[in-house]
KEVEX-546459 format. One line per 8 residues: number of its first residue (from 1); their letters; for each residue x, y, z of C-alpha. Coordinates in steps of 0.2 Angstrom, whole numbers. Layout:
N
NUM = A = X Y Z | ...
***
This chain:
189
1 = XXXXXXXX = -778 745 133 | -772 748 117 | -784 755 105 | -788 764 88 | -787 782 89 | -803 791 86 | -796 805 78 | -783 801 67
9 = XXXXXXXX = -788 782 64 | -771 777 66 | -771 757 70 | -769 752 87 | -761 770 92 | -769 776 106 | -768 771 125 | -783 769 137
17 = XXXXXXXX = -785 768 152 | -799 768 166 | -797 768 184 | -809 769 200 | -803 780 214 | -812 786 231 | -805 803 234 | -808 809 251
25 = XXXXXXXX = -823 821 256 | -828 818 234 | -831 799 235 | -829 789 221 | -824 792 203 | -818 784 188 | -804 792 180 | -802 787 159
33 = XXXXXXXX = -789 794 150 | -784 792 130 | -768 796 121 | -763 792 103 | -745 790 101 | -747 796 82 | -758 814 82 | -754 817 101
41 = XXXXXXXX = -773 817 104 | -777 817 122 | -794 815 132 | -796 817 151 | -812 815 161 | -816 811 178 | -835 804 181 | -843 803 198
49 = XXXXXXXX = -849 785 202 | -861 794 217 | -874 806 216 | -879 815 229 | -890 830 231 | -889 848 221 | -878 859 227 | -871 876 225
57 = XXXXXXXX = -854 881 231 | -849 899 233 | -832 906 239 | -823 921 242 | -809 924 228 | -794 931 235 | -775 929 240 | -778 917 252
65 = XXXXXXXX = -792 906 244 | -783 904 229 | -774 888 232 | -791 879 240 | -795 863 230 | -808 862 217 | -817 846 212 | -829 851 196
73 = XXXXXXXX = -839 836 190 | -845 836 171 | -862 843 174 | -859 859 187 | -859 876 180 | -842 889 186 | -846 908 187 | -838 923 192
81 = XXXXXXXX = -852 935 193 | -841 949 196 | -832 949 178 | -848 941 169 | -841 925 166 | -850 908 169 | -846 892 161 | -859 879 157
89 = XXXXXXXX = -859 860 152 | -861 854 137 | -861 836 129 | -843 836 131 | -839 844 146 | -827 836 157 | -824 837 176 | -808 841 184
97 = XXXXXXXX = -799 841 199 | -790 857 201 | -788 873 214 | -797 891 211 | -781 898 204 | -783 884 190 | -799 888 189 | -797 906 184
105 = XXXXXXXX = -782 900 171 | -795 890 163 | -807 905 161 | -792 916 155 | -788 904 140 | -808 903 137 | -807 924 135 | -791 922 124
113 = XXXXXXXX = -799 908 113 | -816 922 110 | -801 936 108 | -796 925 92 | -813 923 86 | -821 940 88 | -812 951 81 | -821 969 83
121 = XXXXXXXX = -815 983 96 | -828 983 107 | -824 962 108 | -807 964 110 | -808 979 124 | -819 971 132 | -808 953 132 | -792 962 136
129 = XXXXXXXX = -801 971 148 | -809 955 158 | -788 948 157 | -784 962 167 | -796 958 181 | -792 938 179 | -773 942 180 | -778 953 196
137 = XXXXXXXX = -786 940 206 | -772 929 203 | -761 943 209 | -773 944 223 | -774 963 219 | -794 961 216 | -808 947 227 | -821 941 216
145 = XXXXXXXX = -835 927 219 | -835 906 213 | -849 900 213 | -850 879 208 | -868 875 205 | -870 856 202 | -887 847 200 | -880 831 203
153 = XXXXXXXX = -870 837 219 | -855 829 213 | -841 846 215 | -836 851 229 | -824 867 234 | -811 861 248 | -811 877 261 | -815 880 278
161 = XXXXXXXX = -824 897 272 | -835 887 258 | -855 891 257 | -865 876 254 | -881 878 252 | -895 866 241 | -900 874 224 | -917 880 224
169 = XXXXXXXX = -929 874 212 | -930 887 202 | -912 888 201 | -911 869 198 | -925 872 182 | -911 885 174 | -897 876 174 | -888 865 160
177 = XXXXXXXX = -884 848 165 | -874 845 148 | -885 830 148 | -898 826 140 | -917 823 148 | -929 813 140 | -945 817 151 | -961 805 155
185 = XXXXX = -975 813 143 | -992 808 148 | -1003 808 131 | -1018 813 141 | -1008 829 146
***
């Protein structure tokens, strides 16, 4: 469908399209996509049409893990304890289909974008020095931990070696969902 951009505002220069799919061992998911012929503007998302229940996902990171298949929805948070690094959602995060080498890609870009923003030394050792450890686990010199936790059970980490276990109600209560909750208030509380 062809449709206004929202960036730019060019008329009737942007391509959308939605699509439903049923990936295996996931279930199914729409996949949207924008482009604007004009600005280059381009969106991505993949939604999950099922919920199921919470989930946390933890695997080994090393040489041989590093092409395993990862399915993040919109509302799990990613970590690497190891390295302090943990991604939460937010009101425009997206999900993605992807593998564990990907995934540490995306947190090294995330470091380089805060190495361009914060600019002291201790910011900038410390950045340069969480690289080193990201460019090691690609390397397969270094084993580190993902963990995936999703309160809507929508992700999934495709390996043999994969910890599933349900998220605890505490740990459910302290995670971000990117969403927001309206909750029932009772006036007579």
């Amino acid at each position: 469908m062809i449709i206004d951009c929202p960036v730019c505002n060019g008329k009737g220069t942007a391509e959308s399209t939605t699509k439903t799919e049923n990936i295996p061992y996931f279930g199914e998911v729409m996949e949207s996509s924008l482009i604007c012929n004009a600005c280059g503007y381009k969106h991505n998302d993949i939604i999950s049409l099922e919920q199921k229940d919470p989930i946390k996902l933890t695997l080994a990171i090393n040489k041989d893990t590093l092409s395993s298949r990862v399915i993040k929805s919109q509302s799990a948070t990613v970590s690497i304890p190891e390295l302090g690094l943990k991604v939460e959602p937010g009101p425009k995060s997206l999900g993605y289909v992807s593998n564990v080498e990907g995934v540490i890609t995306r947190f090294e870009e995330g470091v380089n974008r805060a190495l361009t923003i914060f600019d002291d030394d201790e910011s900038q050792k410390n950045g340069l020095a969480i690289l080193e450890k990201l460019d090691k686990l690609i390397a397969g010199m270094l084993e580190a931990t993902l963990i995936i936790e999703d309160p809507f059970g929508q992700s999934n980490l495709m390996d043999i070696n994969v910890k599933k276990e349900e998220l605890t109600k505490e740990e459910l209560k302290n995670l971000k969902t990117g969403f927001a909750i309206i909750e029932d208030i009772n006036p007579e509380d």
